[in-house]
N, C-alpha and C positions, 0 to 999 in steps of 0.2 A: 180135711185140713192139710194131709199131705198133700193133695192133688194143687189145692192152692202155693203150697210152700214149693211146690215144683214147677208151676208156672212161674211165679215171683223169681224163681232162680232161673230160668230159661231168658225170662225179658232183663234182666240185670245180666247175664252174658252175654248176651246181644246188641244190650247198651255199650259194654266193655269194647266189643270188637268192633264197634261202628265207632267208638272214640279212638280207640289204637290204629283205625282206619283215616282216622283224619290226622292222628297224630302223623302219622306216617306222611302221608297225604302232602302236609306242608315241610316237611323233613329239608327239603331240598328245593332249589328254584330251577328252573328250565335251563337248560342246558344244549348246547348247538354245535357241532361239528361236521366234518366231512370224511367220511370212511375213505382212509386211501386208497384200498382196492376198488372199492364197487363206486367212488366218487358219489355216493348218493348221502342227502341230507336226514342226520341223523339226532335227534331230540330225544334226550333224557329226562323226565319226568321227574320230582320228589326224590331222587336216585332210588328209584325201585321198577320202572316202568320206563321201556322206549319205543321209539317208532322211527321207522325208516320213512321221509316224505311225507307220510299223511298220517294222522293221530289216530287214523279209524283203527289201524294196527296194531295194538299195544303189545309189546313183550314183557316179559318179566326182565329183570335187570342182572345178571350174574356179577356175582364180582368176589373178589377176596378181600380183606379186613385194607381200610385204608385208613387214613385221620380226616375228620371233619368231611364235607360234603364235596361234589364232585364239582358244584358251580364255583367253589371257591381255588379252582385247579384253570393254569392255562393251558390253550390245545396248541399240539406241533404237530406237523407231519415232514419225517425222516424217510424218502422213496417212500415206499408204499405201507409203512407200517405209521399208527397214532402214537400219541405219547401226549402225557398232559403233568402237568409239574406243579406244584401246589404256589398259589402267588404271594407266598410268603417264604418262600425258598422251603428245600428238603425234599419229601416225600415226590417218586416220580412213576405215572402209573401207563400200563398198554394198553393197547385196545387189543385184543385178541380173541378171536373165535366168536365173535359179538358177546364179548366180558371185560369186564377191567380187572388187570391183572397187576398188582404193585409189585414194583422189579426194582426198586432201589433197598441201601442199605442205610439211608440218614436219618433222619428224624426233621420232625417241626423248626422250621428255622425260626418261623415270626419275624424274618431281618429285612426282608425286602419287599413289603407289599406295593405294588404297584408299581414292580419294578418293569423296568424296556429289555422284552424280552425278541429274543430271534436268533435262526439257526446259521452257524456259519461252518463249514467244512461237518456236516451231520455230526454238530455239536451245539446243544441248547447253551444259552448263554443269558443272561439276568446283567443289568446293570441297573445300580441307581436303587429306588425305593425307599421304605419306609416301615420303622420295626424297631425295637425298642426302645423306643422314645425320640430318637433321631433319625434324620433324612440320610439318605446315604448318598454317594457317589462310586463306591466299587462295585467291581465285571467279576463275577464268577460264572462256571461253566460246570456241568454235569458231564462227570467222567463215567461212561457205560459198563466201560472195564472191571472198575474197583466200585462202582453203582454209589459215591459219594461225589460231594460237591467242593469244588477246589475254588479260592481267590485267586486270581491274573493280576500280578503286577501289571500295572501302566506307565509310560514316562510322559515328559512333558515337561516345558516350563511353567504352563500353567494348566489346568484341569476346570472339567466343569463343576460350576458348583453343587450341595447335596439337592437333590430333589427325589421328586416322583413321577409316574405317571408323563413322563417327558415322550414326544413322538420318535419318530424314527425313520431314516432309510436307509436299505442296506444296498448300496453297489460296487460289485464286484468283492476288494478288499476293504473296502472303506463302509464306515459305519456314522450317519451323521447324527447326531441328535441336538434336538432341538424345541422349548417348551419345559412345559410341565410344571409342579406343584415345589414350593419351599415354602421353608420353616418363616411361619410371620413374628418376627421379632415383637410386634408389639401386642400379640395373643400368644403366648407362649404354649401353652395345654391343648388349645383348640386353633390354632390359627394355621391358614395355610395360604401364600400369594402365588400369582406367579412366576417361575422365575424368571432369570434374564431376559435377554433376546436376541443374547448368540448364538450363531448355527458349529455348533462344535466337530469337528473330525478325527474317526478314530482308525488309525491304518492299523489293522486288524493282523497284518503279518509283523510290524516292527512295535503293535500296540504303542503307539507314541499318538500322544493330542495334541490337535493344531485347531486355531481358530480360521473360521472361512468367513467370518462375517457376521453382520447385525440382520437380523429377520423384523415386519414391522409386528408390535408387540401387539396389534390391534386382534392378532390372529392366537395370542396364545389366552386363554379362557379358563377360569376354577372349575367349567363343569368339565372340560377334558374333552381328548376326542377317542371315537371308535376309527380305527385306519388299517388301510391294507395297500398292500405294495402290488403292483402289477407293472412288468417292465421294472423302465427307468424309473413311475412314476408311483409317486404317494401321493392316496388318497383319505382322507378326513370329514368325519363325519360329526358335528357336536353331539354330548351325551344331554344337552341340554334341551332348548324348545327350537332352536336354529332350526330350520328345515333345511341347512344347505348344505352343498355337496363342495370341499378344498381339494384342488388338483394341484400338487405340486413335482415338477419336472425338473429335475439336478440340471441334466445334460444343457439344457436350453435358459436356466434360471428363473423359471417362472412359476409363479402361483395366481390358479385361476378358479372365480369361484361360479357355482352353477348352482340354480334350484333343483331340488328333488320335486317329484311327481307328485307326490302328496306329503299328508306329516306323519311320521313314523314315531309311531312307540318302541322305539327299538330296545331288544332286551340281549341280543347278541347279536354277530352277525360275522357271515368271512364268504370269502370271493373265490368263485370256481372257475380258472383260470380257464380250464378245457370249454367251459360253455360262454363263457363272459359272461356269469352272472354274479348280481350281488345276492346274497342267502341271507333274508331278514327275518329273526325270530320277534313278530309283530306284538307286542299284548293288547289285547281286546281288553279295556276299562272295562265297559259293560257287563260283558258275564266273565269276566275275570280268567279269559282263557287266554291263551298264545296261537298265531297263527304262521306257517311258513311265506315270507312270499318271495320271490323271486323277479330280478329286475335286471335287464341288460342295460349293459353297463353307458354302451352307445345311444341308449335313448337319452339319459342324462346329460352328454355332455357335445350338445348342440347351444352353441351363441351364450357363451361366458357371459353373467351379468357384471364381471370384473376380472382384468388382467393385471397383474404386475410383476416386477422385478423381485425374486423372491430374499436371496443374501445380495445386501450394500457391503459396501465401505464403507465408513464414518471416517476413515483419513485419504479416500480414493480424489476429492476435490483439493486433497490437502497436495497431495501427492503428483497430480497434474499439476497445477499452481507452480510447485517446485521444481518440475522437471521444467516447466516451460520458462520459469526465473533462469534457470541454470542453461538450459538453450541460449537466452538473449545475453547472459552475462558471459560465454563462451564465444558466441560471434561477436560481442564488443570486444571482449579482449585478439579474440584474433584482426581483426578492423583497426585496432590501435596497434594493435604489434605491426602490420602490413603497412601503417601508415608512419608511426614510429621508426621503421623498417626503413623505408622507400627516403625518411627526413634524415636519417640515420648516414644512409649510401650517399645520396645529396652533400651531408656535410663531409664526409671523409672519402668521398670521389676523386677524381681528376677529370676534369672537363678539357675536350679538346674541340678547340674551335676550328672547324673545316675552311671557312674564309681565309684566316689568316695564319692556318697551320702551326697555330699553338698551344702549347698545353698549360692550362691552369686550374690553378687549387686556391680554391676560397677568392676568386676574383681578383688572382693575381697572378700574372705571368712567370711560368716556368724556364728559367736560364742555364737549369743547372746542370743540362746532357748536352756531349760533343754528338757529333755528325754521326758515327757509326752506332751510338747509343739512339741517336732519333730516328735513326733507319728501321735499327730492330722495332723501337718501339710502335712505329708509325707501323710497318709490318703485322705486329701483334694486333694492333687497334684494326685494321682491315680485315683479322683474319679470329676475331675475338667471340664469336659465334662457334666456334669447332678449334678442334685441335688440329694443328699441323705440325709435320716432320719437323723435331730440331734441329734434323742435317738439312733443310729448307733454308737457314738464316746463314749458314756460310758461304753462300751467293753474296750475299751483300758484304763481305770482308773480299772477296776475291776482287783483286785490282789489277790492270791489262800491264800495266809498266812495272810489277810489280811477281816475282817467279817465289810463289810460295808452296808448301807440300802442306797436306793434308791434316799434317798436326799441328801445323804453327796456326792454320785459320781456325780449325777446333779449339786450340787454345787460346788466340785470341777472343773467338765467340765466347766462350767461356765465362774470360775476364770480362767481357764487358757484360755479359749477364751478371752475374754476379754485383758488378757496378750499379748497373739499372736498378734490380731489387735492395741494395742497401742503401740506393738515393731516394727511390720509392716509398720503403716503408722509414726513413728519416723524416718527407713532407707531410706524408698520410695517416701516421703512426700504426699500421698495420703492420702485423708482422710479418716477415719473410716472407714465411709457406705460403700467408693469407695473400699473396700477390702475384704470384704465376704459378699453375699446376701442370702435374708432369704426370704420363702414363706412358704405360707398353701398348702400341700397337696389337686390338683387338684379332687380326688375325697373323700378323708379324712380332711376334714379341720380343725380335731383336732388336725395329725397330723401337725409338722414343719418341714421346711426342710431348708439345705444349700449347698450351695456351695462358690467354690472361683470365684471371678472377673475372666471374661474371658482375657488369657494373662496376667495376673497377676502373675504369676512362668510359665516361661518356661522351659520347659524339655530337654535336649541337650542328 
């Protein structure tokens, strides 16, 4: 009897351990990274078991006490060390010495699931997500120092709206985003749309938001994408049945889409910039395993089945239209000022007729200058293209029968100037100055000079 009662206990602890073995077993779902020292692909098992490349490997798993499972954590690499950060914000753990090692001081956020995560100055950053009931739209950042998690104010006149799960590219200081999940107003508990389908900008040194445009909405999707940035460019992968491959290029504007080589079960995946490969953690339906595979990146992306233009304007057509109204209404009005102008001169001229060596205003004869005032003027009008000397005009005062000195003809030139311009602008109604101008000799500037207002007598 005992010998039975000690088999019975032998096969009922062996049942126990081959159930805590499966317990165990599904504890955790696969998990995929890239060691940044050794650059080799790295899959964590049920979080108890990993393998470096190939599954034939298995290690046991070391690690210190974390929360919840290790799939439920994003991977970063800062230089050459890992870092993985729970995707509900909080908890932040290392890869070290092939062990995971938590090194933060915060706790379970639950605020930001699915929030748009990426490193900027070797600092993890979260924006956006999803967590206590509402969508979010705040950036916070994981401080090393003090191993907690701070808010980043932002400014802006306007902000993106709450979402999820939103894409992303980081260049240089600028952080775009763009995409992703919001709150369905008319499912409140379960509902979730797209959101917009503006490409938002965030200058990551002055943290201010600017709008760059409308993206076409055809590209943003509830099943989300898998993406990785290489270069200038982001790439997208649907989580859904899509087998295609999204290229999108900031610098150039473009978004191009390509088939993938076969169809992929994809259950993670991230890009080893050193080899150009993409690292696809495959699931096998069938026997219900995971497999690595490995794809250069260059066989993908030969002969775009689709190019386009990736951020519009929606006021860019409004905006030419405008500039080009304000072009033509700019040279009409200059075209009517020059012509206004030109009818302008015409009516308040003085026309001097070369035939019969007269001057007239409005088609009537000028009687109203003696002899030495129609000398000057007749003078002017010959020489009314340039300035010349005002001691030039006292030639025409000097008389042979007549013994004058130097001051009396300056002072008669004078007076009869003077006369001229106030008989002048009486006919014309211009005023004085607007009738003959005076300057200092450009390289004499003792001497003076004049001439007449240009258009001022015309010549027929």
């Amino acid at each position: 009897m005992n010998r039975i009662q000690n088999i019975f206990y032998c096969f009922a602890l062996l049942i126990s351990i081959q159930g805590a073995a499966q317990m165990d077993q599904y504890k955790g779902e696969t998990y995929l990274f890239q060691d940044a020292r050794s650059r080799q692909a790295i899959v964590i098992e049920s979080d108890s078991v990993y393998y470096k490349n190939t599954p034939k490997k298995l290690q046991l798993l070391k690690h210190t006490s974390y929360p919840e499972i290790i799939s439920r954590y994003n991977a970063f690499t800062i230089g050459n060390k890992n870092y993985f950060a729970h995707n509900g914000c909080g908890p932040v753990l290392e890869w070290r010495n092939d062990s995971i090692i938590r090194i933060d001081n915060s706790f379970l956020h639950q605020n930001q699931f699915g929030a748009t995560t990426f490193v900027y100055k070797n600092e993890i950053y979260y924006f956006g997500g999803y967590g206590l009931f509402t969508f979010k739209n705040i950036l916070t950042k994981y401080i090393f120092k003090s191993k907690e998690w701070i808010a980043i104010q932002t400014f802006g006149s306007e902000f993106p709206s709450l979402r999820r799960d939103a894409n992303k590219i980081l260049m240089g200081d600028n952080l775009y985003i763009f995409g992703g999940l919001s709150e369905n107003s008319k499912d409140f508990y379960f509902g979730q749309v797209p959101s917009d389908n503006i490409v938002w900008k965030l200058n990551l040194k002055t943290m201010s938001w600017s709008k760059e445009g409308i993206y076409n909405p055809k590209y943003n999707s509830t099943d989300c994408y898998f993406n990785f940035q290489f270069g200038s460019k982001m790439y997208m992968i649907s989580r859904g049945a899509d087998n295609k491959l999204l290229e999108i290029d900031i610098t150039t504007n473009t978004i191009k889409k390509y088939i993938l080589p076969s169809v992929f079960n994809i259950k993670s995946l991230y890009f080893d910039e050193k080899s150009q490969e993409l690292v696809v953690v495959h699931f096998l339906s069938t026997s219900v395993k995971t497999k690595i595979i490995r794809i250069k990146l260059n066989t993908i992306l030969h002969n775009p089945i689709q190019t386009e233009t990736f951020i519009t304007n929606p006021f860019e057509k409004w905006i030419y239209s405008f500039v080009l109204l304000a072009i033509v209404v700019f040279l009409s009005y200059l075209f009517y000022k020059s012509k206004f102008k030109n009818k302008l001169i015409q009516h308040k001229s003085i026309l001097f007729d070369n035939n019969s060596q007269q001057l007239q205003f409005k088609s009537k004869v000028i009687d109203a200058f003696d002899t030495n005032e129609l000398k000057i003027i007749l003078h002017l009008i010959h020489n009314q293209s340039e300035y010349i000397p005002i001691n030039s005009l006292n030639n025409l005062f000097e008389q042979a029968d007549l013994s004058e000195n130097y001051s009396s003809i300056t002072k008669r030139r004078e007076n009869t100037l003077n006369s001229i311009i106030t008989k002048l602008s009486l006919i014309t109604g211009y005023n004085k100055s607007e009738i003959i101008l005076y300057r200092k000799n450009p390289d004499d500037k003792r001497m003076k000079e004049i001439k007449l207002k240009d258009h001022f007598i015309r010549v027929k």
